[in-house]
VORO-337065 format. One record per residue (C-alpha): x, y, z; residue number from 0. Coordinates in Angstrom, 1 decimal, m for minus. Example, Ala and Ser with C-alpha at 12.3 -4.5 7.8 and 13.67 -1.06 7.14 Angstrom:
<rs>
12.3/m4.5/7.8/0
13.7/m1.1/7.1/1
</rs>
This chain:
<rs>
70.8/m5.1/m49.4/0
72.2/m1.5/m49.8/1
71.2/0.0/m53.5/2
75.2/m0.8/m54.7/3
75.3/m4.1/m53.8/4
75.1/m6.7/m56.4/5
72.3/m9.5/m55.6/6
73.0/m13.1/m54.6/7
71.3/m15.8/m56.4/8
70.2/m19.6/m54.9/9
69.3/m21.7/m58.1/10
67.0/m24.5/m57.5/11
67.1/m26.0/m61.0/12
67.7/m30.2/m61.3/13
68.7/m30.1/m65.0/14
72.4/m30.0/m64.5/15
73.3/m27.8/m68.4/16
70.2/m25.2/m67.4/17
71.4/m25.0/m64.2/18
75.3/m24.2/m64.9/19
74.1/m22.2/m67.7/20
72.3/m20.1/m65.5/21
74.9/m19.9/m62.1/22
77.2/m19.6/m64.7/23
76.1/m16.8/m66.7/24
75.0/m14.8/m63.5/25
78.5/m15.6/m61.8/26
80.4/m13.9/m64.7/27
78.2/m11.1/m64.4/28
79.2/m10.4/m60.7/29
76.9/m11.9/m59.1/30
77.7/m14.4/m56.6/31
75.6/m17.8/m56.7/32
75.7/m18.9/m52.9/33
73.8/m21.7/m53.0/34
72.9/m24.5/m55.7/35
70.3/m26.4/m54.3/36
70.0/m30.3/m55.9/37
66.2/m30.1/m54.2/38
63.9/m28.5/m52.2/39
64.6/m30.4/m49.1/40
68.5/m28.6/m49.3/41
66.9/m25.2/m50.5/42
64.5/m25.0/m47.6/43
67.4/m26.2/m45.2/44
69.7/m23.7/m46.8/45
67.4/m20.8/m46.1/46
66.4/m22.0/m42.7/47
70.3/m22.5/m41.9/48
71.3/m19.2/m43.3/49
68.5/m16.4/m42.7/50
70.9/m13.4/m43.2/51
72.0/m15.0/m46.7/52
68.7/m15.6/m47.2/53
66.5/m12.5/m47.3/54
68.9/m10.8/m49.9/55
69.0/m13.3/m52.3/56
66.9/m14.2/m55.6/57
65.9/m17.8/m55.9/58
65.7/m19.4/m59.7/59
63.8/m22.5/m59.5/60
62.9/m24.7/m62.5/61
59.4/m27.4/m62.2/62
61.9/m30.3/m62.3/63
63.0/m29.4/m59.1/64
62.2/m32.5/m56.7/65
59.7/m32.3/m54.4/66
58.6/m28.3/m55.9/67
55.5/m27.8/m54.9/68
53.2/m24.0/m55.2/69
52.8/m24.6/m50.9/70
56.2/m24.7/m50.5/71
57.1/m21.9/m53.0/72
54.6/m19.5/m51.2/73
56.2/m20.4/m47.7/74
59.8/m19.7/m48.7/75
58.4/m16.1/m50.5/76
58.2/m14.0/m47.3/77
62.1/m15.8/m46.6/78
64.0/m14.5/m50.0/79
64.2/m11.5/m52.1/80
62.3/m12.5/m55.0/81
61.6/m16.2/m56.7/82
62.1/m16.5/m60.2/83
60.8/m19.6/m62.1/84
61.5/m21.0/m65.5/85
60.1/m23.6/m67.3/86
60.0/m25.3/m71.0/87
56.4/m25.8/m70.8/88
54.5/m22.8/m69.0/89
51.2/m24.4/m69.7/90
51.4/m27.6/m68.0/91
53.7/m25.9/m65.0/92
51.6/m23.2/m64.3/93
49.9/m24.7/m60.7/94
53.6/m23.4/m60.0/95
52.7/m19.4/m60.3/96
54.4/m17.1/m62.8/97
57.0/m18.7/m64.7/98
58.6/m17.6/m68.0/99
60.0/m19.7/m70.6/100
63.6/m20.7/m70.2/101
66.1/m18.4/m71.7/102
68.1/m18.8/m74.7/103
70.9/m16.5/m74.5/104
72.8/m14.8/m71.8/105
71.2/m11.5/m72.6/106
68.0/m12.3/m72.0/107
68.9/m14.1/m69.0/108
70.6/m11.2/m67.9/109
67.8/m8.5/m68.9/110
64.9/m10.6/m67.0/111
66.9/m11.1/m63.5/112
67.6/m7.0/m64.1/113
64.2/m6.2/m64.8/114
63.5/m8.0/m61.1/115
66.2/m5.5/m59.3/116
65.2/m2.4/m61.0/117
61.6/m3.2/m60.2/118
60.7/m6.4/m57.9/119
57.2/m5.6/m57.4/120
56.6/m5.4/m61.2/121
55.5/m8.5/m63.7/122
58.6/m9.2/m65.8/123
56.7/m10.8/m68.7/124
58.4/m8.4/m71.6/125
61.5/m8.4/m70.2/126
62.6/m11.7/m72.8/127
61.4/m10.4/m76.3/128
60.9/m6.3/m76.9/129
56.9/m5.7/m77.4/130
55.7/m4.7/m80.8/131
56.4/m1.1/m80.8/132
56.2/1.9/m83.2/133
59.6/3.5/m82.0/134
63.5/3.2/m82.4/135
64.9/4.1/m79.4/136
68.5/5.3/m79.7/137
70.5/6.1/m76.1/138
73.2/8.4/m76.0/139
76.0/7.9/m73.5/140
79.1/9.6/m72.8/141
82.5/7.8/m72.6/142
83.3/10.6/m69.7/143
82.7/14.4/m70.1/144
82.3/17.1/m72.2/145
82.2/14.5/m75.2/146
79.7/16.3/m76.8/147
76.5/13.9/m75.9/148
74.2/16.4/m75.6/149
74.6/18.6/m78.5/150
74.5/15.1/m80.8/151
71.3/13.8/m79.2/152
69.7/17.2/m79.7/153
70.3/17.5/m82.9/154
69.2/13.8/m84.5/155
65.8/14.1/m83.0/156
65.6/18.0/m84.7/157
67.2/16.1/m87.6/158
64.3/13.3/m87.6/159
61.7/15.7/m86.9/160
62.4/18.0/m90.3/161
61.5/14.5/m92.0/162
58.2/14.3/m90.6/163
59.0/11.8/m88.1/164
57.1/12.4/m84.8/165
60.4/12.2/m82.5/166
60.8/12.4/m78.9/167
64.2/14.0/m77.1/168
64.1/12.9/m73.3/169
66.9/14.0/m70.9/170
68.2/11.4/m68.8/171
71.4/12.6/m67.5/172
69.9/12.9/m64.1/173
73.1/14.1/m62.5/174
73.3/17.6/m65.0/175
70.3/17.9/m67.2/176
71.1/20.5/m69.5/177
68.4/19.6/m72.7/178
66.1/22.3/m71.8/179
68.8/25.0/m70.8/180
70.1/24.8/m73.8/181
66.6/24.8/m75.5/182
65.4/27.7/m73.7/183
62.7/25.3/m72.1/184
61.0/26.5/m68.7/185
60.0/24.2/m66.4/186
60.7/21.3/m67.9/187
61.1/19.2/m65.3/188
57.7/19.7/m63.2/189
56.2/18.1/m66.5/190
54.5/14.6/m66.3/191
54.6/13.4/m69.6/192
56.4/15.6/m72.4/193
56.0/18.7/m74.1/194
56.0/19.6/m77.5/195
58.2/22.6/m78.7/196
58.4/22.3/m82.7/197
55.9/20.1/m85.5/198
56.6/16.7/m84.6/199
59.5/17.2/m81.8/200
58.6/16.4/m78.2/201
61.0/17.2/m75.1/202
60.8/15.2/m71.9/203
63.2/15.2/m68.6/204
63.3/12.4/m66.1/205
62.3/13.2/m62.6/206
62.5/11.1/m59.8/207
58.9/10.6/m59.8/208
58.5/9.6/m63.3/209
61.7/7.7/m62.7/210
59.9/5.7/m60.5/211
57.4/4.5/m63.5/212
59.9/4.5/m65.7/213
58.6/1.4/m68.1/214
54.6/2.3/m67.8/215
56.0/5.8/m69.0/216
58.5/4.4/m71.8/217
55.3/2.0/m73.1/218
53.5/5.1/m73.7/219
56.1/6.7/m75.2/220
57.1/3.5/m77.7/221
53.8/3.5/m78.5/222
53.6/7.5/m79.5/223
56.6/8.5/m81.5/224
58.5/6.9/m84.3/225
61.7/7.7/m82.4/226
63.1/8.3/m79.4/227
66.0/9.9/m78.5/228
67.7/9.5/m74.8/229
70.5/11.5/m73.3/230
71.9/9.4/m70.6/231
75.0/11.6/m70.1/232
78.2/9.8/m68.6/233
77.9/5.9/m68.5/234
80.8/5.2/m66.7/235
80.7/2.9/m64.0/236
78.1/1.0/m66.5/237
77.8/m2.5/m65.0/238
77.5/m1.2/m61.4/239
74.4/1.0/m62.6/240
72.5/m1.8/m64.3/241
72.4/m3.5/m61.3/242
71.8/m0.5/m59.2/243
68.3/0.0/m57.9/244
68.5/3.9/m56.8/245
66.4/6.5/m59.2/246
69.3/7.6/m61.1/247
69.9/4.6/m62.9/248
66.5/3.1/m64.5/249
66.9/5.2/m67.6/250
70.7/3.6/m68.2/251
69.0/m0.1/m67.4/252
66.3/0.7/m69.6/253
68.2/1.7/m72.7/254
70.2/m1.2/m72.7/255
67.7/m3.9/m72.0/256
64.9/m2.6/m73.9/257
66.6/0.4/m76.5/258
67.4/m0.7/m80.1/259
70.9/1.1/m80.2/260
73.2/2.3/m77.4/261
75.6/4.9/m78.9/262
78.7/5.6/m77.1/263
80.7/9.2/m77.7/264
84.1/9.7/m77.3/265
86.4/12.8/m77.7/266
89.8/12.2/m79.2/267
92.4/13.7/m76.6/268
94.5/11.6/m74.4/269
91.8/11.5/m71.5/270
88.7/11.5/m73.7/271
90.3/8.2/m75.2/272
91.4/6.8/m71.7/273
88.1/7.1/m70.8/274
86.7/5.5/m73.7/275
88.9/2.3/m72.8/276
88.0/2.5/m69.5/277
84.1/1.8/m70.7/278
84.5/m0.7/m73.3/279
86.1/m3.1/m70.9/280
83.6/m2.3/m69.2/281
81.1/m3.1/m72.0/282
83.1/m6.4/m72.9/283
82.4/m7.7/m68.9/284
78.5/m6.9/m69.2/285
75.4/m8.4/m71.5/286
73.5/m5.4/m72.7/287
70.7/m6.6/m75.3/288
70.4/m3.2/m77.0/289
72.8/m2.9/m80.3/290
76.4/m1.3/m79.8/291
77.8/2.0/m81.7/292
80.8/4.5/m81.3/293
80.6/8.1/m82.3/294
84.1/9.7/m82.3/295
83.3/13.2/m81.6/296
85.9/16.0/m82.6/297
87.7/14.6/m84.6/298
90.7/17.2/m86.0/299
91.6/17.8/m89.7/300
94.5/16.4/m91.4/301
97.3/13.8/m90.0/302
96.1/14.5/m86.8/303
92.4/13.2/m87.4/304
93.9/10.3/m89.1/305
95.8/9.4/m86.0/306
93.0/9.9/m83.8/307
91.1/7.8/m86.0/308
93.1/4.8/m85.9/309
93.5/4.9/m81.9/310
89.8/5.2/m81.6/311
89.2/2.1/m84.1/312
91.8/0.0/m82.3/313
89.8/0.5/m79.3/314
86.6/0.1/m80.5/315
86.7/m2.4/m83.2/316
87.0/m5.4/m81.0/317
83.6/m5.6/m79.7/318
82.3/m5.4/m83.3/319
79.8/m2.7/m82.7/320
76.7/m1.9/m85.6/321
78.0/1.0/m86.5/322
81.4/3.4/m86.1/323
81.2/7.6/m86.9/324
83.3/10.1/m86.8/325
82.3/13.6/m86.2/326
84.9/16.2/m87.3/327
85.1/19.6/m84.8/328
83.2/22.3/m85.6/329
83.9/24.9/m83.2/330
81.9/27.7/m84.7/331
78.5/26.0/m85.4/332
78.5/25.1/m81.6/333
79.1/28.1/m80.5/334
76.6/29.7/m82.8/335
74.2/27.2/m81.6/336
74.5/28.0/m77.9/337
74.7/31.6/m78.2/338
71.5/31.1/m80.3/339
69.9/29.0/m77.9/340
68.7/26.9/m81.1/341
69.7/23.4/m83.2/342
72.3/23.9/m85.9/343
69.9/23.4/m88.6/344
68.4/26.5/m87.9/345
72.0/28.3/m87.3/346
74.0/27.0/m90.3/347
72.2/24.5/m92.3/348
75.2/24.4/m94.6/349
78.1/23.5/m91.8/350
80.1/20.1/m91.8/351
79.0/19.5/m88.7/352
75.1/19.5/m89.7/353
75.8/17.5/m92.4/354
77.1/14.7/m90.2/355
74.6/14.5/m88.1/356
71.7/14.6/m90.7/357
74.0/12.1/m92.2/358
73.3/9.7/m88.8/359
69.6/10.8/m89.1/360
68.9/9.4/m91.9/361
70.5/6.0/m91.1/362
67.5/5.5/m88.2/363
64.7/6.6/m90.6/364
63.0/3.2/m91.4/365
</rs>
């Protein structure tokens, strides 16, 4: 199966209202459910029969199944992409192999069967309730470019940090990292773990190899800081990433399976809006278990800002997100910041645009 492809599913389930729950929940995700087998005589003649079909696609069985048995699980292993069991009673099915307890909502369904694409070789068992953590992870995404993304995550961690709150800042937008050019940060990149450059402010960037580890690296790092701060960059094309396996995209699936608030910033031009639409339906197609904000960026003074404002709410407002900001332009404090290499706190503690964003700062301190 080519890294773009979305994955096939056989389910194997007898209990008719788990098993339409769970074809149908994957099936208006875009997957496509080729095979619902009524027992295992029809799921071992299904992948006998069809070989090709076979090998790409994950099987979801259930213990009710007739005639399951851990023998004939083991033989069809080697035949499938990846088995998946569920069960109401773990304990007593456990002869079976790994199973996990039956999910409740379509998110979690949908965050499991992910976890099993980003990482098939990996145990899955957090993948249905987040593990007791000392962070809040917030994710920053882009609704297309120059939105602003960057300069916003930046600043909330230096923003949590003046509070005392040990925060870390990783750079995730593997297609144009730009954290540590604009931090004056060498060598960034060649790090394993993260580097502190301030009291209690911590800088990472993703490479490919830590990419690779991505959740034995994010349990250290929930476990390390109070907060965390992720710059995804752009998240268009949204759905397709969470179900694609390459490198690039393990940062995106984790934020929104495991992160406690995706935040989504938008510019207010004609484009910068499009663009914004463009994600949201997006966002309305696609389960994502992490909690839902928009940040309108650059917003204008006066009538204009008011009419900006009202577009971006019509657009927004339907997929009752936690929270909605509005950022106003501040042309000068950016550039002052850039030129500086430096955070605006330490360029103009007194600008509008500080002020906001101290403002959102002190909504994640808990």
């Amino acid at each position: 199966m080519s890294d773009l492809e979305l994955p096939t599913v056989i389910t194997a389930i007898a209990n008719p209202e788990i098993e339409s729950f769970v074809a149908g929940t994957l099936f208006a995700q875009g997957w496509s459910v080729i095979f619902r087998a009524i027992d295992s005589d029809a799921l071992e003649g299904f992948i006998k029969g069809s070989p090709e079909s076979a090998c790409a696609a994950i099987v979801i069985f259930a213990p009710d199944l007739s005639g399951i048995t851990r023998e004939r699980l083991d033989a069809l292993t080697p035949k499938v992409k990846q088995l998946i069991g569920f069960s109401n009673n773990i304990t007593q099915d456990a002869s079976l192999g790994e199973l996990h307890a039956i999910p409740i909502t379509t998110t979690d369904l949908i965050s499991l069967v992910r976890g099993y694409i980003r990482a098939p070789m990996l145990r899955q068992n957090t993948q249905l309730s987040r593990q007791v953590r000392r962070s809040q992870v917030l994710a920053v995404g882009s609704a297309g470019s120059y939105t602003g993304c960057t300069t916003l995550a930046i600043n909330i961690a230096m923003e949590l940090s003046i509070v005392e709150k040990a925060t870390l800042l990783i750079d995730a937008n593997f297609r144009a990292p730009s954290i540590a050019t604009l931090l004056a940060v060498r060598n960034l990149q060649s790090e394993a773990g993260w580097r502190s450059i301030a009291p209690a402010l911590s800088i990472a960037e993703i490479s490919q190899e830590q990419a690779l580890s991505i959740d034995t690296f994010m349990d250290q790092a929930t476990q390390s800081f109070d907060h965390i701060i992720i710059d995804l960059g752009s998240i268009s094309g949204l759905s397709n990433r969470l179900t694609d396996r390459r490198w690039t995209s393990t940062m995106t699936t984790w934020s929104c399976d495991q992160g406690d608030e995706l935040m989504v910033i938008a510019r207010p031009d004609v484009l910068g809006l499009h663009r914004l639409e463009q994600v949201t339906s997006l966002i309305q197609k696609t389960s994502i278990r992490s909690a839902l904000s928009f940040t309108l960026n650059m917003r204008s003074q006066g009538r204009k800002g008011s009419e900006e404002e009202v577009k971006f709410l019509a657009i927004t407002t339907p997929l009752h997100p936690r929270n909605v900001r509005m950022i106003s332009r501040d042309t000068r404090a950016i550039t002052a910041a850039q030129a500086l290499k430096s955070t605006l706190i330490e360029v103009n503690e007194r600008s509008g645009l500080r002020k906001s964003i101290a403002a959102i700062a002190s909504e994640l301190v808990r």
